[in-house]
PDB file with SEQRES, HELIX, SHEET and CRYST1 records, atoms N, CA, C and O in Angstrom:
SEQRES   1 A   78  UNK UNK UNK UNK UNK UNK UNK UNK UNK UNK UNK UNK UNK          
SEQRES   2 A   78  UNK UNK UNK UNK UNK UNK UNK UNK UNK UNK UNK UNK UNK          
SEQRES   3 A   78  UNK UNK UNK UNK UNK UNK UNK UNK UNK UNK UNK UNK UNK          
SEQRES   4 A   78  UNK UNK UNK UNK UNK UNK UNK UNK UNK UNK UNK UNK UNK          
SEQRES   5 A   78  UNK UNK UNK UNK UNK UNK UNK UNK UNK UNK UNK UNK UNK          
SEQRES   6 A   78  UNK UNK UNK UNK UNK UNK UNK UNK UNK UNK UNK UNK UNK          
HELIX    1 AA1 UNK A    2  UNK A   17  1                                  16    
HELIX    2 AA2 UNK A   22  UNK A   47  1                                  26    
HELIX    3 AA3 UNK A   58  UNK A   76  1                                  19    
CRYST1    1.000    1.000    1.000  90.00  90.00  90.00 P 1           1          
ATOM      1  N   UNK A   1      15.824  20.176 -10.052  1.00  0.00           N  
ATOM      2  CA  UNK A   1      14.580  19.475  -9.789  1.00  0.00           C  
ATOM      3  C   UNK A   1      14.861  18.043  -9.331  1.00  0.00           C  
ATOM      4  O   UNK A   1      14.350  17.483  -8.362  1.00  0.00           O  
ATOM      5  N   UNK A   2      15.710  17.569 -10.142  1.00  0.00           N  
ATOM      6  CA  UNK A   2      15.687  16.068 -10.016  1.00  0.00           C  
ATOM      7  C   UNK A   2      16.906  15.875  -8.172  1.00  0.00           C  
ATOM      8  O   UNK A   2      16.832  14.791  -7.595  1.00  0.00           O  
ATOM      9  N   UNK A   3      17.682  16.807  -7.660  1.00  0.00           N  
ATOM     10  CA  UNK A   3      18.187  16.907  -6.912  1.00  0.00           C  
ATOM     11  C   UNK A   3      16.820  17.017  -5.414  1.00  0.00           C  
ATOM     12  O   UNK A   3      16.613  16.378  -4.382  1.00  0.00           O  
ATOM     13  N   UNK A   4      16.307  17.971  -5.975  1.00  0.00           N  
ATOM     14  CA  UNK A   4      15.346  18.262  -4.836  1.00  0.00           C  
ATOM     15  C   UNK A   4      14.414  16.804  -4.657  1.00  0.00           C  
ATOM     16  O   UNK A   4      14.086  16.664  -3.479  1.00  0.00           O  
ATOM     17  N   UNK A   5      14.028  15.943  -5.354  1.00  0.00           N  
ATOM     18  CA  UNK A   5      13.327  14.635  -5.562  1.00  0.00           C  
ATOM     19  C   UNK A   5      14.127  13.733  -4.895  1.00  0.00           C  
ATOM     20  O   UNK A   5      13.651  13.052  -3.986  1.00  0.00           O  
ATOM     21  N   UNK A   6      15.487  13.622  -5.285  1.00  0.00           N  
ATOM     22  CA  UNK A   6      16.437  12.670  -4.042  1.00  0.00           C  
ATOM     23  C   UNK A   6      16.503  12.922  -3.300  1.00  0.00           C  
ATOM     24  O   UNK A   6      16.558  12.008  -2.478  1.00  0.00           O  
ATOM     25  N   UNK A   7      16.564  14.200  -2.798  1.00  0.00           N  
ATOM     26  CA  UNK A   7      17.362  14.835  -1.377  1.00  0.00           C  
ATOM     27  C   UNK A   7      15.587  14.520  -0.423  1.00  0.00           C  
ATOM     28  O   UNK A   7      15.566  14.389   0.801  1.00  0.00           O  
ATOM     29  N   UNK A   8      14.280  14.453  -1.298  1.00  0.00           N  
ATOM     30  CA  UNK A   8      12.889  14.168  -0.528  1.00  0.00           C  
ATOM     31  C   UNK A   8      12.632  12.894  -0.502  1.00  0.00           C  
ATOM     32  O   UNK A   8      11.871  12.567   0.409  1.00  0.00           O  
ATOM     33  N   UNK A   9      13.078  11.879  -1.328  1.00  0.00           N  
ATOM     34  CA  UNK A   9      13.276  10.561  -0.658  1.00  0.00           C  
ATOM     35  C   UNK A   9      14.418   9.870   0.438  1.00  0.00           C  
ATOM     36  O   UNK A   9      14.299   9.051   1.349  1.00  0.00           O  
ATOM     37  N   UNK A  10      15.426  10.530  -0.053  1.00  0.00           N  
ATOM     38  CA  UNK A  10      16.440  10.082   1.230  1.00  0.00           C  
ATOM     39  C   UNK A  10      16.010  10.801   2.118  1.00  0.00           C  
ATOM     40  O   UNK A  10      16.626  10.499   3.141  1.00  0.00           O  
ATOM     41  N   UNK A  11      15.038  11.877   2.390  1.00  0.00           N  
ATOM     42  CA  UNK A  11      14.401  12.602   3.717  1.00  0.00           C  
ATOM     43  C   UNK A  11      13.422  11.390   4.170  1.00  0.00           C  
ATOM     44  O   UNK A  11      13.307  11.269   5.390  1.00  0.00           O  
ATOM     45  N   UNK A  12      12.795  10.596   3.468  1.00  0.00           N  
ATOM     46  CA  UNK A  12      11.445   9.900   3.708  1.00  0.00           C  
ATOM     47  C   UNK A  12      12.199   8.564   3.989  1.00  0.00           C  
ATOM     48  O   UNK A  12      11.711   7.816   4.836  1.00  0.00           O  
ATOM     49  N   UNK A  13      13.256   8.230   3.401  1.00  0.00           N  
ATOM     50  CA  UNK A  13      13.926   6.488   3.498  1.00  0.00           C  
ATOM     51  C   UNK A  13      14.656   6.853   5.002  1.00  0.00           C  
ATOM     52  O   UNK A  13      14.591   6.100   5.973  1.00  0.00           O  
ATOM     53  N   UNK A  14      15.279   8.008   4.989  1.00  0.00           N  
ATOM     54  CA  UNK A  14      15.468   8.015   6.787  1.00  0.00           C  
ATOM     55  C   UNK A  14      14.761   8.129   7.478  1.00  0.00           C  
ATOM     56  O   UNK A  14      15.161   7.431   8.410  1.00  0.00           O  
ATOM     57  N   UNK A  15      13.805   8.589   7.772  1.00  0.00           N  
ATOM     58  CA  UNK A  15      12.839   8.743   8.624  1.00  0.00           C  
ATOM     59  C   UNK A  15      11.681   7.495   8.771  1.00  0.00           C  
ATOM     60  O   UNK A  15      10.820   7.404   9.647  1.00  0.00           O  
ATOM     61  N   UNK A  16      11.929   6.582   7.656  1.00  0.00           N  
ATOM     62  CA  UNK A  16      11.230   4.914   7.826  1.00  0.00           C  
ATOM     63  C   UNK A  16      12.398   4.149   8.460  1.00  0.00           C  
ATOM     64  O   UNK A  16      12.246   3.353   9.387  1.00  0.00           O  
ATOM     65  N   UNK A  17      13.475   4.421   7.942  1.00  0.00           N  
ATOM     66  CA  UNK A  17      14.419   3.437   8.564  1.00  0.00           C  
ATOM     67  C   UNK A  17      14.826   3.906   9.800  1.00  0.00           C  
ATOM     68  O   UNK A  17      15.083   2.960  10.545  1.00  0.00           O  
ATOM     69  N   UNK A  18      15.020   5.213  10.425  1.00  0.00           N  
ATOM     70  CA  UNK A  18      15.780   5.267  11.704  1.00  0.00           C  
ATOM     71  C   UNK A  18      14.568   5.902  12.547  1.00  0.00           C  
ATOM     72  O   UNK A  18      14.937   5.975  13.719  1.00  0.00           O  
ATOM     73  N   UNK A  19      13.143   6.431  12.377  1.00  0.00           N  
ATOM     74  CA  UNK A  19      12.937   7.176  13.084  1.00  0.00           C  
ATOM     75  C   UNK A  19      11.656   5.687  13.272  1.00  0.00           C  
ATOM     76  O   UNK A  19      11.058   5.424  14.316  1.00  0.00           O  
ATOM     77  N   UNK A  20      11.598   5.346  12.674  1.00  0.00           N  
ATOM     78  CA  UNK A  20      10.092   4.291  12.993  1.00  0.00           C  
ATOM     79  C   UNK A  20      11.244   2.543  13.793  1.00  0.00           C  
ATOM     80  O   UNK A  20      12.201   1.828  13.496  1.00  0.00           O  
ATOM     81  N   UNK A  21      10.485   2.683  14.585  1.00  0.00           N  
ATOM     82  CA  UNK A  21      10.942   1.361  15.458  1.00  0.00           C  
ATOM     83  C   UNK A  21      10.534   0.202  14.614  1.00  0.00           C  
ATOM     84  O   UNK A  21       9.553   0.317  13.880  1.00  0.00           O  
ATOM     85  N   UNK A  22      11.355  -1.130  14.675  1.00  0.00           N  
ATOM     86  CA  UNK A  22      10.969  -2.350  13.831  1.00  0.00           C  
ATOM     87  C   UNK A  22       9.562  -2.435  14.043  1.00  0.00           C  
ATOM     88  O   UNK A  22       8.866  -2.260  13.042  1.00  0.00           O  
ATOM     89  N   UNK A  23       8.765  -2.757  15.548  1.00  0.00           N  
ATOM     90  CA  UNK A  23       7.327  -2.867  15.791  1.00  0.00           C  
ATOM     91  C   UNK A  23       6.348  -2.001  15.052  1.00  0.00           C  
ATOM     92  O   UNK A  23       5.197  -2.376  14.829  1.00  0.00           O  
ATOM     93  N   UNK A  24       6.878  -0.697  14.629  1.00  0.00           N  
ATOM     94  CA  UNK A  24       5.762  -0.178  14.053  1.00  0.00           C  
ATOM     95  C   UNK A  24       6.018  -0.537  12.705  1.00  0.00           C  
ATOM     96  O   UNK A  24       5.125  -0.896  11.938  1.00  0.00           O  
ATOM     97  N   UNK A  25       6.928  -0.470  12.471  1.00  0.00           N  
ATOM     98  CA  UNK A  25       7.408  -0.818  10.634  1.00  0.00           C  
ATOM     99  C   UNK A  25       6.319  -2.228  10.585  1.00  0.00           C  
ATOM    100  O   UNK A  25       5.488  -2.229   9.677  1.00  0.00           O  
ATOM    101  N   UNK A  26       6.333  -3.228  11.412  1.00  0.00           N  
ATOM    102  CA  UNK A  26       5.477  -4.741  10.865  1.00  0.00           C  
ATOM    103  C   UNK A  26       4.755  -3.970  11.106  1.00  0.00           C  
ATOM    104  O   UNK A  26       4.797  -3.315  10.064  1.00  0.00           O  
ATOM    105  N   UNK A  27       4.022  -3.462  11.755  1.00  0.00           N  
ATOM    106  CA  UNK A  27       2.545  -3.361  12.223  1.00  0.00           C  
ATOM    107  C   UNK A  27       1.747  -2.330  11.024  1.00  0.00           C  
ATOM    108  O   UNK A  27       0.526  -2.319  10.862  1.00  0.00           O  
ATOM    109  N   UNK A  28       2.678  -1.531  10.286  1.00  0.00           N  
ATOM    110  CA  UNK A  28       2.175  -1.250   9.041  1.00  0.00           C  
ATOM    111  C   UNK A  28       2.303  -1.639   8.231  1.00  0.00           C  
ATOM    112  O   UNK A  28       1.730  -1.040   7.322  1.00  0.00           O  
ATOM    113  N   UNK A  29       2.934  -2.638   7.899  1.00  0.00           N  
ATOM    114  CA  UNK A  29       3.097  -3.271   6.713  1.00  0.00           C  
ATOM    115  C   UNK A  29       2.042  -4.416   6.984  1.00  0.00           C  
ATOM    116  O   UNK A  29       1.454  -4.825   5.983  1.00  0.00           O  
ATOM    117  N   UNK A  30       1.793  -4.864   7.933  1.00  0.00           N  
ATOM    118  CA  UNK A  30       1.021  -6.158   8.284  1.00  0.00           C  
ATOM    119  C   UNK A  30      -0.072  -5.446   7.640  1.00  0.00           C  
ATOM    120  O   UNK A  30      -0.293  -5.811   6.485  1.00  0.00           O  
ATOM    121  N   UNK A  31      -0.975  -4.309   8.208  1.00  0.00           N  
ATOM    122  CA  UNK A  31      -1.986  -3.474   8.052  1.00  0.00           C  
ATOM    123  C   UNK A  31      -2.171  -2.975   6.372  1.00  0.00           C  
ATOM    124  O   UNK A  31      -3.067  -3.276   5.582  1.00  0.00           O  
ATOM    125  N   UNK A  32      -1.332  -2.369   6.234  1.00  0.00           N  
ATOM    126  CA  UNK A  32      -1.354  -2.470   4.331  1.00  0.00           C  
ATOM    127  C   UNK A  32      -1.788  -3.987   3.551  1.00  0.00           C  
ATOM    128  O   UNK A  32      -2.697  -4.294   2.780  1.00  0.00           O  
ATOM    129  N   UNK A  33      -0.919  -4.566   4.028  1.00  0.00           N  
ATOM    130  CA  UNK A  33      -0.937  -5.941   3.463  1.00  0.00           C  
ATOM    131  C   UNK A  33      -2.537  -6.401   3.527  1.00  0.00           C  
ATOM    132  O   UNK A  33      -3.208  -6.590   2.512  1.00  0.00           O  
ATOM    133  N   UNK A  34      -3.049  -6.554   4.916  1.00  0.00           N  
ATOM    134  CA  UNK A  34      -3.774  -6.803   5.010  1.00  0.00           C  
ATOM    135  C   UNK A  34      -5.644  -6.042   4.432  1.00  0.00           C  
ATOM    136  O   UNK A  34      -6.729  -6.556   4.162  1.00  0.00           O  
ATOM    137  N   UNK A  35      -5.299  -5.137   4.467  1.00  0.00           N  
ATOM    138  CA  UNK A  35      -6.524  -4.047   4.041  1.00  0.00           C  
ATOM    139  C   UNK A  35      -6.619  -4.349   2.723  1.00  0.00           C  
ATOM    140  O   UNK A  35      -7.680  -4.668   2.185  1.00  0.00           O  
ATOM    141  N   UNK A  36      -5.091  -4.230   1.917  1.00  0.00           N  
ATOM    142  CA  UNK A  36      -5.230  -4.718   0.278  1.00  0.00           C  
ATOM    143  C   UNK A  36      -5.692  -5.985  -0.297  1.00  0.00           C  
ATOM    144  O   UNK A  36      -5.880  -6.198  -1.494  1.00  0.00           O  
ATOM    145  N   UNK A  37      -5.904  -7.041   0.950  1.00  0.00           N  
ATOM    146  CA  UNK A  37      -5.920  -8.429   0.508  1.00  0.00           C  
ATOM    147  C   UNK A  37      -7.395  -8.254   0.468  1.00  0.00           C  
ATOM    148  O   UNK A  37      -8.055  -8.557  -0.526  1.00  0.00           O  
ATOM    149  N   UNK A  38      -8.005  -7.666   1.765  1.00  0.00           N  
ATOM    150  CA  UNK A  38      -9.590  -7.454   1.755  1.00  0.00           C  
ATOM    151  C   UNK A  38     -10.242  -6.966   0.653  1.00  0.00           C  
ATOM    152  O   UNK A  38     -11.285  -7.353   0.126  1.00  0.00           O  
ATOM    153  N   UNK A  39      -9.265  -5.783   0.279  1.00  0.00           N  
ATOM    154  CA  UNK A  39     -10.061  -5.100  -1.023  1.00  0.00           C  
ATOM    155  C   UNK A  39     -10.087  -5.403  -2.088  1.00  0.00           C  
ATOM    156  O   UNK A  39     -10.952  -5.144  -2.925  1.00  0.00           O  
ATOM    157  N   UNK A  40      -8.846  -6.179  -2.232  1.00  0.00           N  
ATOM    158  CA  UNK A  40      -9.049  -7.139  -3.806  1.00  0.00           C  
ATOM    159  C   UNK A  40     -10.203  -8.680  -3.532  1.00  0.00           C  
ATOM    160  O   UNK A  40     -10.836  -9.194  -4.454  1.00  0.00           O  
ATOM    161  N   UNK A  41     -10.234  -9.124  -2.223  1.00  0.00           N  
ATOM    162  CA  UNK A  41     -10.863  -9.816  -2.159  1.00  0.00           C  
ATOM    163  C   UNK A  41     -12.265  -9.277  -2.252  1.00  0.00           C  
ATOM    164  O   UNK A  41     -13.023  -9.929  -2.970  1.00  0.00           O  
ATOM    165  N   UNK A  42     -12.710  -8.295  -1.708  1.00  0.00           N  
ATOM    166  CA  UNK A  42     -13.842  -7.849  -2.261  1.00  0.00           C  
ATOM    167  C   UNK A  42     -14.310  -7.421  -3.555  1.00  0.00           C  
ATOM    168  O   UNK A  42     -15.481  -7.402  -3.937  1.00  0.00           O  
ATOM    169  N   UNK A  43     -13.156  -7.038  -4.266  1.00  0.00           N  
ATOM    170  CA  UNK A  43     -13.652  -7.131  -5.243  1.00  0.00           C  
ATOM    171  C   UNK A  43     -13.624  -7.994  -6.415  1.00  0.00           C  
ATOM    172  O   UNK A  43     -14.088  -7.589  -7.481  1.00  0.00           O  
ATOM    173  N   UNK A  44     -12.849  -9.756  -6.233  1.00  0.00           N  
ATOM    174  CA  UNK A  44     -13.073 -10.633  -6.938  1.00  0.00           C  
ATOM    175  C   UNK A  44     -14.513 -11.221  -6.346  1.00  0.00           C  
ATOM    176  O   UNK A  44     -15.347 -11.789  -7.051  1.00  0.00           O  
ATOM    177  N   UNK A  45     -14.643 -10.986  -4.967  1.00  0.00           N  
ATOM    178  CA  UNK A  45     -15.840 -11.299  -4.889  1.00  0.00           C  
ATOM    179  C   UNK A  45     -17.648 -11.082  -5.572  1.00  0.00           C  
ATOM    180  O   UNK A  45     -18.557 -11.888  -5.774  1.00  0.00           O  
ATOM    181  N   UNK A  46     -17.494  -9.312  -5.789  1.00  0.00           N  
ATOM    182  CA  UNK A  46     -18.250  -8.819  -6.657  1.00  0.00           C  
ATOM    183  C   UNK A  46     -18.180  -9.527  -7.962  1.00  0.00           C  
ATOM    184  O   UNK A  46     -19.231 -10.030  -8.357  1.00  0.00           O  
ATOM    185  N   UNK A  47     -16.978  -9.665  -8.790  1.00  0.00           N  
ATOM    186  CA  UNK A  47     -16.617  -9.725 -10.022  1.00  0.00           C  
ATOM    187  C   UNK A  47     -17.283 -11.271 -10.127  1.00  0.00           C  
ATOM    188  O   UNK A  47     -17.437 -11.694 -11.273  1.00  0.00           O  
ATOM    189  N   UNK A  48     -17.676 -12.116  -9.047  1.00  0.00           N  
ATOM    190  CA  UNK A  48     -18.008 -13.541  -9.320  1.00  0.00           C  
ATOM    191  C   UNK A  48     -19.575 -13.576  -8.842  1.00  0.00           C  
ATOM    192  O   UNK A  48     -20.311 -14.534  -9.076  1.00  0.00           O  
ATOM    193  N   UNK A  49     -19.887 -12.671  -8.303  1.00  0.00           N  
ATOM    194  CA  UNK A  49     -21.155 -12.528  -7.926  1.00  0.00           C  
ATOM    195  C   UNK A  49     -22.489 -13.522  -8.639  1.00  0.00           C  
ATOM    196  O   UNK A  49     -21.979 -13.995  -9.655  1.00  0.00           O  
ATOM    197  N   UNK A  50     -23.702 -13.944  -8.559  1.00  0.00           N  
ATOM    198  CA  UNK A  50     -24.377 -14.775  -9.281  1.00  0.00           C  
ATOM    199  C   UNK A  50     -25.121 -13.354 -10.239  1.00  0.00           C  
ATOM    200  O   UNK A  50     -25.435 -13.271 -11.426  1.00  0.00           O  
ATOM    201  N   UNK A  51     -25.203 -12.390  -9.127  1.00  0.00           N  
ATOM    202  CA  UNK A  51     -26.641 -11.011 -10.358  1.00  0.00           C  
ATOM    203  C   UNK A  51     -25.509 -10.337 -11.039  1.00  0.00           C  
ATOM    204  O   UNK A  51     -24.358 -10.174 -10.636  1.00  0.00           O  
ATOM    205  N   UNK A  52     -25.991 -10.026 -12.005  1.00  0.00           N  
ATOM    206  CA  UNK A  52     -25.340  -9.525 -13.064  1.00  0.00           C  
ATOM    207  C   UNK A  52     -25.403  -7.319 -12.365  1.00  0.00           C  
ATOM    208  O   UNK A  52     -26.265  -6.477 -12.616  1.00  0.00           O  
ATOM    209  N   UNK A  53     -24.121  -7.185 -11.529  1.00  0.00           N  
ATOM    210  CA  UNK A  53     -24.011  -6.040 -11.044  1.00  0.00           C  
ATOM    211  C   UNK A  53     -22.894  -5.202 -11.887  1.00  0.00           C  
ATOM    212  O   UNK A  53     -21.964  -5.742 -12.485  1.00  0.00           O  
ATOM    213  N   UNK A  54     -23.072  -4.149 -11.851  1.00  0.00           N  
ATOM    214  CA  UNK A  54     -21.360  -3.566 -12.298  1.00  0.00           C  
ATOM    215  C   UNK A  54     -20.652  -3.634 -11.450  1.00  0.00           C  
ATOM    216  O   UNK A  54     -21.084  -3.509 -10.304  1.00  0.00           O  
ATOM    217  N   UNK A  55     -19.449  -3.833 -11.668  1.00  0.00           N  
ATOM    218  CA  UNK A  55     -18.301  -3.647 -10.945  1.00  0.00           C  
ATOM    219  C   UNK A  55     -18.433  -2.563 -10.157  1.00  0.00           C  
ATOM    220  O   UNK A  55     -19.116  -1.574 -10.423  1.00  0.00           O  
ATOM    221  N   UNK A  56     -17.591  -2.793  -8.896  1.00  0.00           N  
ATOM    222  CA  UNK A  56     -17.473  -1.695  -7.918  1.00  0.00           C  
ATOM    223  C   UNK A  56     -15.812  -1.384  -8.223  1.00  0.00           C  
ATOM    224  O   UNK A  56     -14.943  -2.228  -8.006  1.00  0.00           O  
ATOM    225  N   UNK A  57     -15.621  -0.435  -8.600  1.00  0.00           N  
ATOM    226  CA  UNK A  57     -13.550  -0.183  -9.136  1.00  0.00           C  
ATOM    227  C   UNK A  57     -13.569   0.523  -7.972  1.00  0.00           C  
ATOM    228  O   UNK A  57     -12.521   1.162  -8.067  1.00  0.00           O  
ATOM    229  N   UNK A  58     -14.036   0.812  -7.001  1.00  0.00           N  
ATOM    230  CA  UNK A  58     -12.916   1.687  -5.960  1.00  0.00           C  
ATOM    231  C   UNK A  58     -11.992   0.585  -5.104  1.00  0.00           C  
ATOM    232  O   UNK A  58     -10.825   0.695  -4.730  1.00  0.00           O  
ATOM    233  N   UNK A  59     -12.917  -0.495  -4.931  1.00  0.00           N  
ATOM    234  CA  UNK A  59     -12.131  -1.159  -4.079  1.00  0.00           C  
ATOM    235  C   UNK A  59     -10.779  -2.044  -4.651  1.00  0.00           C  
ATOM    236  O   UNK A  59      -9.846  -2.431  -3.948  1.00  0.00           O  
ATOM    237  N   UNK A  60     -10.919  -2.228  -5.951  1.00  0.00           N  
ATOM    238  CA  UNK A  60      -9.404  -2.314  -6.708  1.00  0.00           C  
ATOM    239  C   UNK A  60      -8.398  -1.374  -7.130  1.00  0.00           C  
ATOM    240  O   UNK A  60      -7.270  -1.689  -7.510  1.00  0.00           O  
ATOM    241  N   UNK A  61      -8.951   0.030  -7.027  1.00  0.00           N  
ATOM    242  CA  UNK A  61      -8.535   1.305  -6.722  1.00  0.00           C  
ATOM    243  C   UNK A  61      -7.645   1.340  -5.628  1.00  0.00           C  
ATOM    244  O   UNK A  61      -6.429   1.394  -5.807  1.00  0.00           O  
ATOM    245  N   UNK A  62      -8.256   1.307  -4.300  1.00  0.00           N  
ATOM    246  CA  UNK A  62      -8.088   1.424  -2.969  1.00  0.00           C  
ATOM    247  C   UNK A  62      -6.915   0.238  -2.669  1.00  0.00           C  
ATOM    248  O   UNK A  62      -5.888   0.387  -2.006  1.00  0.00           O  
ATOM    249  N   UNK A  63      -7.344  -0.880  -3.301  1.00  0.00           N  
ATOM    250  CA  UNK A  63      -6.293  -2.222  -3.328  1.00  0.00           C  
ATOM    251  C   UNK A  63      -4.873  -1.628  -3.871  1.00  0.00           C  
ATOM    252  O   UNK A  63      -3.858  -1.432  -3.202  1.00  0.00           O  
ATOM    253  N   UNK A  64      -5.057  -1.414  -5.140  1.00  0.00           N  
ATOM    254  CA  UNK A  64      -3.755  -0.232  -6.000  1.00  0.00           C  
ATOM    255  C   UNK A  64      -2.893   0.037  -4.762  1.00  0.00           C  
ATOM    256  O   UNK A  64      -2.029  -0.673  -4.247  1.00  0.00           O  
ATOM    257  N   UNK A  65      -3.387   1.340  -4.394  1.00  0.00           N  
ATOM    258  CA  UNK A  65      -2.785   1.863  -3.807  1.00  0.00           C  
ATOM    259  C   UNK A  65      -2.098   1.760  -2.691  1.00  0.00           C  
ATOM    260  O   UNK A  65      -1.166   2.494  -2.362  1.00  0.00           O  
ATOM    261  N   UNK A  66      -2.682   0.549  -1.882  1.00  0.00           N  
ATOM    262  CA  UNK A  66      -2.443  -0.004  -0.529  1.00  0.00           C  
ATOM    263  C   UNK A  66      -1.181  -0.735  -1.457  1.00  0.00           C  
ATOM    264  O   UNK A  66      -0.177  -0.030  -1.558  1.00  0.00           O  
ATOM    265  N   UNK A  67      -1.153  -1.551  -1.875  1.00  0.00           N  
ATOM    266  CA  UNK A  67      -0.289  -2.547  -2.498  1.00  0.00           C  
ATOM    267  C   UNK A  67       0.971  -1.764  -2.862  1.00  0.00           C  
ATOM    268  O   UNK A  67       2.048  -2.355  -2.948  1.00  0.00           O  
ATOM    269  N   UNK A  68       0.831   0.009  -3.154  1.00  0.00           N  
ATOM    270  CA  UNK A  68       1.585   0.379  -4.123  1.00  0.00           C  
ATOM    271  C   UNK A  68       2.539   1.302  -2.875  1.00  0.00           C  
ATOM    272  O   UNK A  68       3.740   1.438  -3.104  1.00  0.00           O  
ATOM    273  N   UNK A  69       1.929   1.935  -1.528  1.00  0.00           N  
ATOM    274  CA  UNK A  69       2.196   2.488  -0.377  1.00  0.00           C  
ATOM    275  C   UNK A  69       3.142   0.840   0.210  1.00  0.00           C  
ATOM    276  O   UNK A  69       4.269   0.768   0.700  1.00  0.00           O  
ATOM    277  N   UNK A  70       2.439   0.039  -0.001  1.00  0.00           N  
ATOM    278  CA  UNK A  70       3.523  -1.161   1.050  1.00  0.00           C  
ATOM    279  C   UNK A  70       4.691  -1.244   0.472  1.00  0.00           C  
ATOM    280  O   UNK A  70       5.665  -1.442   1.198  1.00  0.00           O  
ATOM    281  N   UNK A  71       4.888  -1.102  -1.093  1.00  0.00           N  
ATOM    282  CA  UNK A  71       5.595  -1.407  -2.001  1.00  0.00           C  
ATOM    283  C   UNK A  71       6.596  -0.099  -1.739  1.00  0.00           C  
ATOM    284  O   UNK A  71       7.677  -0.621  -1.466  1.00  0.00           O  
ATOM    285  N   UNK A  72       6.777   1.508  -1.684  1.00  0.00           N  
ATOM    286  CA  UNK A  72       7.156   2.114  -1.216  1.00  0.00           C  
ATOM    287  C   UNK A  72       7.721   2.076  -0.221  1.00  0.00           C  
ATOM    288  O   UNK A  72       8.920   2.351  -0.270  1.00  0.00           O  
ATOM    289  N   UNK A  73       7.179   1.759   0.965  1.00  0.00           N  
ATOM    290  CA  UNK A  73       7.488   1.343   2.258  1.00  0.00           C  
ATOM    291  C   UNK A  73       8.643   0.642   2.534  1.00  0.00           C  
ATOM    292  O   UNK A  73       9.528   0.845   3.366  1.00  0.00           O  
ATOM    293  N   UNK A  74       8.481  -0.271   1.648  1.00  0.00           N  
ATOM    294  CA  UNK A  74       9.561  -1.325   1.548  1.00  0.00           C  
ATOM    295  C   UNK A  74      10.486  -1.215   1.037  1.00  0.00           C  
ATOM    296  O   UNK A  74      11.376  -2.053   1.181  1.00  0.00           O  
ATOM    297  N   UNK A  75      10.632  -0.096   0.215  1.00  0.00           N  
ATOM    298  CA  UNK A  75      11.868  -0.056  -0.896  1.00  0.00           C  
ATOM    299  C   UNK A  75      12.213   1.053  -0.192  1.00  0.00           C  
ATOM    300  O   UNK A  75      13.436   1.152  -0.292  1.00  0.00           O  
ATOM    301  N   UNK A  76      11.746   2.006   0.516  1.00  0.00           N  
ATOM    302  CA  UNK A  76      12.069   2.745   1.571  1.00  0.00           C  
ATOM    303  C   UNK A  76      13.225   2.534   2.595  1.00  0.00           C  
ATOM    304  O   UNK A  76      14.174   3.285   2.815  1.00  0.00           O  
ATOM    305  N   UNK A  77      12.839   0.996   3.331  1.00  0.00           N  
ATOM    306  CA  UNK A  77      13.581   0.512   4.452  1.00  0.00           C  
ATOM    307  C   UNK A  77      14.720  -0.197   3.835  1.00  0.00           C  
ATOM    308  O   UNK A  77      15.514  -0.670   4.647  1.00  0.00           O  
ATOM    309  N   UNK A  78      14.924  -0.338   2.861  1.00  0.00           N  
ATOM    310  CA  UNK A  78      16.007  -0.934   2.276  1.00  0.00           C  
ATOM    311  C   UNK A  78      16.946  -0.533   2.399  1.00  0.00           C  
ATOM    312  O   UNK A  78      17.921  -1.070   1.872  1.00  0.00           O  
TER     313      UNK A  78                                                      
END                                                                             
């Protein structure tokens, strides 16, 4: 099991590092980066709001995950 799990990340860390050109590598990471900054910003924005709303959690959800895919990404190209 634990063989088949390495042998599917060193499938995925080659194919970020040799098969994706530097230009697309920024241009998704810029794009992650950026989508996650929106979504946490939207949702400190809610969280400061003046009406007393509930929280909206998808978009710190959605933030998660963007943050957590760039974070992959990156430890990927390494």
């Amino acid at each position: 099991m634990m063989s088949m799990l390495c042998g599917l990340w060193d499938d995925f860390s080659a194919w970020v590092t040799l098969e994706w050109s530097q230009m697309t590598y920024v241009l998704v990471m810029c794009a992650l980066g950026i989508l996650g900054t929106f979504g946490l910003l939207s949702f400190l924005k809610q969280s400061k709001g003046k009406e007393k709303k509930p929280f909206k959690w998808s978009s710190l959800v959605l933030c998660l995950l963007l943050y957590g895919l760039l974070a992959v990404l990156a430890f990927a190209r390494m």
